[in-house]
PAZAPA-4460 file (N, C-alpha, C; in steps of 0.05 Angstrom, whole numbers, plus 32768, in hexadecimal, padded with zeros to 4 digits):
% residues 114
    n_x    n_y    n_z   ca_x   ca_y   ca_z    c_x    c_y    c_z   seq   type   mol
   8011   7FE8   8000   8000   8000   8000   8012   8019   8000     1      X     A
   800D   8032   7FF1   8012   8045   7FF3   800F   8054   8013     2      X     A
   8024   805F   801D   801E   8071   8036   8034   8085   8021     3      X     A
   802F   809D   8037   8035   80B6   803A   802B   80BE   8058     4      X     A
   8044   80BA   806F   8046   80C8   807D   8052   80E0   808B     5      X     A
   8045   80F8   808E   805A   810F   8092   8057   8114   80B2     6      X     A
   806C   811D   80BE   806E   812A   80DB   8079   8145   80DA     7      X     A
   807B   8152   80ED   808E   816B   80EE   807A   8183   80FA     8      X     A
   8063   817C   80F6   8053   8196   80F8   8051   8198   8119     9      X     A
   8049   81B4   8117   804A   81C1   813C   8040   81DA   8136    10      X     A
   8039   81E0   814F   8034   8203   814D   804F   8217   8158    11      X     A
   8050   8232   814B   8062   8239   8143   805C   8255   8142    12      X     A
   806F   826E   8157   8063   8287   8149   8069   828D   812C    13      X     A
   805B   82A5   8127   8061   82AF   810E   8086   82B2   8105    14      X     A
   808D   82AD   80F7   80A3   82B8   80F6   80B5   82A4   80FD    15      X     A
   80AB   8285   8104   80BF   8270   8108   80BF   8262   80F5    16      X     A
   80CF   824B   80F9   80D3   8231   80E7   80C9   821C   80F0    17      X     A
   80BD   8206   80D9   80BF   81E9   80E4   80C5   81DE   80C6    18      X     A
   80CE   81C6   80CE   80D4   81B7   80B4   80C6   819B   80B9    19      X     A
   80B8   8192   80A1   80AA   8186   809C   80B6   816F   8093    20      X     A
   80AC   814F   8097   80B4   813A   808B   80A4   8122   807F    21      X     A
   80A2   810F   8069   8095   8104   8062   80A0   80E7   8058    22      X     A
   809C   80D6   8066   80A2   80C0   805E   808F   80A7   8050    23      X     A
   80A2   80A1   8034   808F   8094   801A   808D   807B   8024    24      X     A
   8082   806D   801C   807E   8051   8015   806E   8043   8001    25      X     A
   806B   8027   7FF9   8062   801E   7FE5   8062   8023   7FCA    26      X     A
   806B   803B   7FC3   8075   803B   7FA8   8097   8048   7FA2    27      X     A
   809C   8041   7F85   80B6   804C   7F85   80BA   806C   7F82    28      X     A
   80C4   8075   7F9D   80C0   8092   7FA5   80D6   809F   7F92    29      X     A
   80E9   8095   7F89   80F9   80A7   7F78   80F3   80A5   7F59    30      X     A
   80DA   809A   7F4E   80D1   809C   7F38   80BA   80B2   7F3D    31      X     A
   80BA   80BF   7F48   80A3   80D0   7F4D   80A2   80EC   7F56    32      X     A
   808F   8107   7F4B   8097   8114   7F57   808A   8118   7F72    33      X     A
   808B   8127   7F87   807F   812A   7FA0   8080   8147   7FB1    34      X     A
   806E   8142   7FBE   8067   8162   7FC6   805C   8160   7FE4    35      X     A
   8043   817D   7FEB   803B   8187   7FFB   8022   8190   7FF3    36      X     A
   8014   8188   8002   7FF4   8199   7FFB   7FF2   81A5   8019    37      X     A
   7FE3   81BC   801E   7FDA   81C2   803A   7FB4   81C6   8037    38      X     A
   7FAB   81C4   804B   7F97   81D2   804E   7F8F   81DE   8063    39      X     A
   7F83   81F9   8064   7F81   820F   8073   7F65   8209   8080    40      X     A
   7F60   820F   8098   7F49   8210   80A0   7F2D   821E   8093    41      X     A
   7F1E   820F   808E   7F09   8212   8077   7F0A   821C   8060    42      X     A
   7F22   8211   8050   7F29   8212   8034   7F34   81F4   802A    43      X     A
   7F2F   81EE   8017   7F35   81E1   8002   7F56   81DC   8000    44      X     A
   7F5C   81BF   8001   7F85   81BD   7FFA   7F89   81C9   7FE7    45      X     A
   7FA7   81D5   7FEB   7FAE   81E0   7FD3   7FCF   81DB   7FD0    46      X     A
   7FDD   81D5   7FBB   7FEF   81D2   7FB7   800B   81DF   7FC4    47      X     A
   8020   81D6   7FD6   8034   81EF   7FE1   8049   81EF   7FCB    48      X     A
   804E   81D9   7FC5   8070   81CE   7FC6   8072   81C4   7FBB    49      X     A
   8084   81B1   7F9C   808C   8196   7F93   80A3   8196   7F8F    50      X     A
   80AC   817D   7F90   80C2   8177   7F79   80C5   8164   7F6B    51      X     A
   80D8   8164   7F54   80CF   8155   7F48   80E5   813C   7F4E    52      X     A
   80E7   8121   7F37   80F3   8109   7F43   810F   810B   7F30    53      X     A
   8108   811E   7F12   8116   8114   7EF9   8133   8127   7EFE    54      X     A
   8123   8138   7F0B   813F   815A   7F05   813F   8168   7F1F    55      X     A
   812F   8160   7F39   8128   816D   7F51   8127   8188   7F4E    56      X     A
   8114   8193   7F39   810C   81AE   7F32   80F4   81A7   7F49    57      X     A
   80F0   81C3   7F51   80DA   81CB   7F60   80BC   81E4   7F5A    58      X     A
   80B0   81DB   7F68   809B   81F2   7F69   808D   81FB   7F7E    59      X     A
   808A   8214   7F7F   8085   8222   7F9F   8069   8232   7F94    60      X     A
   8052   822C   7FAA   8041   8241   7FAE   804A   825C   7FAE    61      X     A
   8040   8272   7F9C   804E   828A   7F9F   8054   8290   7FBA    62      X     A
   803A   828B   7FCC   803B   8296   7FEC   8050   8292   7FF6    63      X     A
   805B   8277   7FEF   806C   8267   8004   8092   8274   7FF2    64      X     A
   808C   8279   7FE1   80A9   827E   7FD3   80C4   828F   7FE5    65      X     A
   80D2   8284   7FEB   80F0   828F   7FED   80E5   8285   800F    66      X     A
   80D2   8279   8018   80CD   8279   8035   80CF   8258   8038    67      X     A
   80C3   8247   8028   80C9   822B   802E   80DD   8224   8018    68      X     A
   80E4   820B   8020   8100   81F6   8015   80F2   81D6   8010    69      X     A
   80F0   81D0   8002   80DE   81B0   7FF0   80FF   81A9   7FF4    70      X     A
   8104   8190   7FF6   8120   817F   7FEC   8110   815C   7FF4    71      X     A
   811B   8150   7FE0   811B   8131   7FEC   813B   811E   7FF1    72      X     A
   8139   810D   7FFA   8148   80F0   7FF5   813F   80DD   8001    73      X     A
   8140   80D9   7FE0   8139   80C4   7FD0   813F   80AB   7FDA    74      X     A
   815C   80A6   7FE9   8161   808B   7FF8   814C   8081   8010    75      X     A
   814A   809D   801F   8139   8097   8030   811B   809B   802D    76      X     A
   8117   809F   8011   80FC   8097   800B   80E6   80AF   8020    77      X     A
   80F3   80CC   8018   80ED   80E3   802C   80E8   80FE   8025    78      X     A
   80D9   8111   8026   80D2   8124   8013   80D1   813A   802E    79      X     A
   80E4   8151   8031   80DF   8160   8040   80D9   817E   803F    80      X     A
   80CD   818D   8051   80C3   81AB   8044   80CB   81B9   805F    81      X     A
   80E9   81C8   805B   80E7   81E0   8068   80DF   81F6   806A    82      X     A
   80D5   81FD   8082   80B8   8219   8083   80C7   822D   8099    83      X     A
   80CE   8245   8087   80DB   825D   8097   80CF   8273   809A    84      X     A
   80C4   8289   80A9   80BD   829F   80A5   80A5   8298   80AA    85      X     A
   8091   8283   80AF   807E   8281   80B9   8067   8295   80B9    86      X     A
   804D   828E   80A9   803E   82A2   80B5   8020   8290   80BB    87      X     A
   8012   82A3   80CD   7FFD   8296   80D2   7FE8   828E   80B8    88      X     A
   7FEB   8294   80A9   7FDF   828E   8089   7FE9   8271   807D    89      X     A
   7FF7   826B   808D   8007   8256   807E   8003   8239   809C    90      X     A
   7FE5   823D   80A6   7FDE   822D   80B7   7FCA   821D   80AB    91      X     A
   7FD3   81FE   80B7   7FBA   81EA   8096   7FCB   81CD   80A1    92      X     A
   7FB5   81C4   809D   7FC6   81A4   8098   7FD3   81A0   8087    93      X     A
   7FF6   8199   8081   8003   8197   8071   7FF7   8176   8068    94      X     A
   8002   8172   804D   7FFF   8152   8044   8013   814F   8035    95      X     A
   801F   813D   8032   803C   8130   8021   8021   8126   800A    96      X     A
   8029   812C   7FEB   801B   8133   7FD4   8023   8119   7FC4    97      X     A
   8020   8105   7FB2   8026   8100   7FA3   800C   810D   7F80    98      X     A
   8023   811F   7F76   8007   812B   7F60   800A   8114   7F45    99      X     A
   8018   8105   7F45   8015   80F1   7F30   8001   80D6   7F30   100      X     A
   7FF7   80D2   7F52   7FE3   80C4   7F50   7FC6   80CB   7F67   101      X     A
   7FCE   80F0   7F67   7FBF   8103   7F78   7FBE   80EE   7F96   102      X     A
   7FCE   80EA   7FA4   7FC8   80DB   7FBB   7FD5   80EF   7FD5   103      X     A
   7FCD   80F4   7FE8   7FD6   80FA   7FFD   7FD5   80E9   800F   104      X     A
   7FE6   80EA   802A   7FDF   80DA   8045   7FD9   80EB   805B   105      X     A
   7FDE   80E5   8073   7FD0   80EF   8091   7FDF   8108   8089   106      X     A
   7FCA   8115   8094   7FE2   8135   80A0   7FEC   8136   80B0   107      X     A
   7FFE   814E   80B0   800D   815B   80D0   8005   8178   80CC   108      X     A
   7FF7   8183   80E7   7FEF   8199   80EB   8003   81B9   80F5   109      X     A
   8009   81C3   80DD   8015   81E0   80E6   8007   81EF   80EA   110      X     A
   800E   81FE   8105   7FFB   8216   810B   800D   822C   811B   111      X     A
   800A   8240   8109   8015   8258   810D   8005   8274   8121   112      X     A
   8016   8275   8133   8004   828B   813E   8017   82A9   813E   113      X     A
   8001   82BD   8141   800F   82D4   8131   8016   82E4   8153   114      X     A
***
């Protein structure tokens, strides 16, 4: 079976860090690309973060740009998202993303207070 489990999340004032982690299983994680979805309290997931598997090019929600860090390895079958500068907007259930077969797993809850 496919899992995707991520940990890392905590509350956090504005203006801190946490770094996020997600650990793959059941499929081959370095044929793939992989990401971050969050969702915000009474809104809809939306995309943060990816990278990809071929060229580890990335993509950042404008919001999140020059403030989080996407990196994986691949050995350890691990997809991580550093989160700096923190703001309370950026509070949501994170999810480790797979967009090639739209799957997410459990969340971890960031919550930023201002």
């Amino acid at each position: 079976d496919v899992q995707l489990q991520a940990s890392g999340g905590g509350l956090v004032q504005a203006g801190g860090s946490l770094g996020l982690s997600c650990v793959a299983s059941g499929f081959t994680f370095d044929g793939y690309s992989i990401g971050w979805l969050r969702q915000a309290p009474g809104k809809e997931r939306e995309g943060v973060s990816y990278i990809s598997s071929s060229d580890g090019s990335t993509y950042y929600k404008d919001s999140v740009k020059g403030r989080f860090t996407i990196s994986r390895d691949n050995a350890r079958k691990t997809v991580y998202l550093q989160m700096n500068n923190l703001k309370p907007e950026d509070t949501g259930v994170y999810y480790c993303h797979d967009p090639d077969a739209n799957y997410w797993g459990q969340g971890t809850l960031v919550t930023v207070s201002s």
